[in-house]
N, C-alpha and C positions, 0 to 999 in steps of 0.2 A: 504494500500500500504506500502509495507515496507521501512524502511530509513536506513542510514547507524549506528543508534544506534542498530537495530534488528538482523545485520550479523557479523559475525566475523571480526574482522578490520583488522589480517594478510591476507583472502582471496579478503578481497573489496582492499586494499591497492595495490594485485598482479593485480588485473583485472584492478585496475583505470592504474596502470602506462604501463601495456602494450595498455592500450587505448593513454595513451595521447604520449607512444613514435611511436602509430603508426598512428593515428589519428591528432594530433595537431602538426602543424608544429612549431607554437611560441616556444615549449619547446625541448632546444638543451644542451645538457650540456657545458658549459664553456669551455675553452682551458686546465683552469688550474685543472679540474676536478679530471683527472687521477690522481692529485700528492698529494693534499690537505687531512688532515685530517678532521676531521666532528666537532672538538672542540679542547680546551687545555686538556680536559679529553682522549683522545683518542691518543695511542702510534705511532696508523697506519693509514696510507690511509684505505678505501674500498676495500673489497678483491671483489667485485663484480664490473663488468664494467658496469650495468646499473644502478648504481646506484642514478644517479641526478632522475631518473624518477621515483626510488620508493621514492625519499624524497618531490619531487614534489606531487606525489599524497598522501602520508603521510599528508607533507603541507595543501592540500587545504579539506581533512578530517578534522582536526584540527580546521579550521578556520569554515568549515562547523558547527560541533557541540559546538565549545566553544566560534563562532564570535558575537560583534565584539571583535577580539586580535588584541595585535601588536606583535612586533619584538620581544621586550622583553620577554614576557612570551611565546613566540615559542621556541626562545633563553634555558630559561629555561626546557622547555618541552624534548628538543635534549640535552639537556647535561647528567654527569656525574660522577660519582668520579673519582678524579683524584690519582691515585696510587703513594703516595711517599712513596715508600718502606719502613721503618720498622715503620716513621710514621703515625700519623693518617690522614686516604684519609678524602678529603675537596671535597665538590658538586662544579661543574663550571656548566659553562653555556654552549652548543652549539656554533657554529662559527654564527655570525650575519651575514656573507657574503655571506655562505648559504642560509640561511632563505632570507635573503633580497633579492636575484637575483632568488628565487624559488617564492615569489612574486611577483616580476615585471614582469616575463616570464607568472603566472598564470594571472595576470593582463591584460597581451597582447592577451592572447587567450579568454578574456574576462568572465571567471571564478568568479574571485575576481576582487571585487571594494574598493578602500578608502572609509574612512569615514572619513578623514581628521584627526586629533588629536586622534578621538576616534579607531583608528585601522580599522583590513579588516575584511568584509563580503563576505561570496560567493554570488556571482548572481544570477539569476534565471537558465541560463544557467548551472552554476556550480552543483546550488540545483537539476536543473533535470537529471542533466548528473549523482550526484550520486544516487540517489531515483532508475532512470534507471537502472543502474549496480547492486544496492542491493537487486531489483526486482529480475532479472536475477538468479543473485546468490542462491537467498531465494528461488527462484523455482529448480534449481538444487541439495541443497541443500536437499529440499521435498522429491524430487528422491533417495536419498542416505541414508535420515532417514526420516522414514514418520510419527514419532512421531512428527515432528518438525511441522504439520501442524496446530496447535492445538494454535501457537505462533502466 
């Protein structure tokens, strides 16, 4: 059965978030979504309007194959150079306010669990809901290249 390590992680990441913006009611994006940048690395807001949904399902990939994580090294995972023009760019982190409220939302539709100290784990629910979608995928996928059956 295929997992989300065997698919591509731009198409499983398109499919998770239009599952969870149309499927899961817990995950809403914030008020202040529209205006927010995504770190101190980043100039600009999101030029995409759905975008809390692809960070949420980015998120709970993440936590699927590198759990248990916390904040911090999500934190890290989202960030980026930060551009001080003619000097040298310095790596920052991700917005924790992100990451943090794309947990507790993945939390609420019962995805992710704490582990108390040691960080988040996907649940069983989470683990099948993506195994499911990279199932899917890896079968259409087959369809489009059928050397791929062979993986």
């Amino acid at each position: 059965m295929p997992t989300p390590y065997d698919v591509p992680a731009n198409l499983l990441i398109r499919r998770l978030a239009y599952y969870l913006k149309d499927e899961v009611d817990q995950i809403t994006p914030p008020a202040w979504a529209s205006m927010v940048k995504t770190g101190s690395h980043a100039q600009r807001p999101p030029q995409n309007t759905d975008w809390w949904f692809t960070r949420c399902a980015s998120v709970l990939r993440k936590v699927y194959l590198k759990g248990p994580i916390g904040i911090q090294r999500l934190r890290a995972e989202y960030g980026g150079r930060k551009d001080k023009g003619v000097r040298p760019e310095h790596a920052r982190k991700g917005s924790g306010t992100i990451v943090r409220r794309a947990l507790q939302q993945l939390e609420e539709a019962k995805l992710v669990e704490s582990l108390g100290n040691r960080g988040r784990i996907a649940t069983k629910q989470g683990r099948s809901l993506l195994d499911r979608l990279s199932t899917e995928l890896k079968k259409e996928l087959e369809k489009q290249i059928p050397e791929l059956k062979k993986y």
